[in-house]
N, C-alpha and C positions, 0 to 999 in steps of 0.2 A: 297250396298253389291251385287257381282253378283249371277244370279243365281245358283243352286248347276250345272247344265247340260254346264253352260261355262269355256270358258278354260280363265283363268284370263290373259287379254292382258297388259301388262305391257311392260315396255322400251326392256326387255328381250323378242327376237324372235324366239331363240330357240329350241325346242317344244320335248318333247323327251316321245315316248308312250311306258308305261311299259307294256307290257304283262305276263300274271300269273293266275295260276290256282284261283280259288275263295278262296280254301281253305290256301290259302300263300298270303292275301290281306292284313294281316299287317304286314308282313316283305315287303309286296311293297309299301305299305305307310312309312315306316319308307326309303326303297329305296329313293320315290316321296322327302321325306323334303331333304335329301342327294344331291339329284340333283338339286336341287332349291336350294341349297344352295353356290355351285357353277356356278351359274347365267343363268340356263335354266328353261322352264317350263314343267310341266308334262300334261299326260296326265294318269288319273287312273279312268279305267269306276268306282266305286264305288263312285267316288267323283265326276264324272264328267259327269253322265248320270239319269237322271233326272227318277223317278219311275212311270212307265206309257209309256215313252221317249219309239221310234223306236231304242231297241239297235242296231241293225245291222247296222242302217243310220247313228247313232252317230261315230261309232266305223269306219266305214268309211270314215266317214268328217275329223275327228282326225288324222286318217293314210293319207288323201290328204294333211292335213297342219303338219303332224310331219315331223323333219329332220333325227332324227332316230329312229329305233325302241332298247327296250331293254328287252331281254326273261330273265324271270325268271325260268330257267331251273329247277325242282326237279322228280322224280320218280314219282309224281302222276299228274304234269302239262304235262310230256309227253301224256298221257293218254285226254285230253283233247283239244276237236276241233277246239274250238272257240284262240287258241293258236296259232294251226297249222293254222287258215284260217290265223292270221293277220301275221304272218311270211309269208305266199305266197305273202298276200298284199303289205307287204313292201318288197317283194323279185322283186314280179312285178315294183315296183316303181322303182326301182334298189337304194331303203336308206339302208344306214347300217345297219346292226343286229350285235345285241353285246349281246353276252351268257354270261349270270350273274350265274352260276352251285352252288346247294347246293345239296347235299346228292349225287351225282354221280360226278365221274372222267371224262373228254373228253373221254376218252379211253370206259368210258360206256355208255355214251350217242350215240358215235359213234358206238357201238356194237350191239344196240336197233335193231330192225327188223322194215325196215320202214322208217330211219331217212334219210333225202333228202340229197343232196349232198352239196347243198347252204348251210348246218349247217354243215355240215363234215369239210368243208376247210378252216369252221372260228377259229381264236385265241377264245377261253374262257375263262373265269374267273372266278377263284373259288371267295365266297361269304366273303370268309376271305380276299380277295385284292381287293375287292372294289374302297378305294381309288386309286389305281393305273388309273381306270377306271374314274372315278370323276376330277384326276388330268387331265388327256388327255378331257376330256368333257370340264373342264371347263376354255380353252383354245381355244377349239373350240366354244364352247356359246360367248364368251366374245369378237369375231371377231369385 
């Protein structure tokens, strides 16, 4: 069994890092089984970062080996640092960001005081079309 701090390497290369406030960590695990189920892997620090583990280094490594990133947009993740740092990291990478929206409209997230312009010019997706986002993933995993 590996351990909790690995990202489980399997035939699937995939690698898709969900970012999200602490307090929205089981609607990103129920995200995590959704995406996997579709034939990529996740990354989700609470499962995947060991207690005691350098989080910073972990969450780093993760974003050098993921293909994309995936925000869990809500009204108190905005509020929340360690969100904003790993959207610059994968902004830096130039990987995709794909806005996953629950409780705010584009139109509000966009109106926030702050929001960078790399989030402004992306499509989002509210949390009820999910699969729309899954169907397009797992077309792209499955390469």
């Amino acid at each position: 069994m590996p351990a909790q701090n690995e990202i489980q390497e399997t035939e699937r290369s995939y690698l898709v890092f969900i970012s999200h406030a602490g307090s929205d960590t089981w609607v990103a695990r129920k995200i995590a089984r959704a995406i996997e189920g579709y034939g990529a892997r996740t990354f989700l620090d609470e499962a995947h970062i060991a207690v005691g583990e350098d989080f910073e280094e972990r969450i780093l490594d993760a974003l050098d080996q993921a293909d994309e990133l995936l925000v869990y947009f809500t009204p108190w993740s905005l509020k929340r640092p360690y969100v904003w740092t790993e959207i610059g990291a994968a902004w830096g990478k130039r990987m995709p960001i794909i806005g996953v929206l629950h409780g705010l409209t584009p139109e509000e997230l966009n109106s926030q005081a702050g929001i960078p312009n790399l989030i402004k010019r992306r499509n989002m997706i509210d949390i009820n079309k999910l699969e729309e986002y899954l169907l397009q993933l797992g077309i792209r995993a499955n390469k």
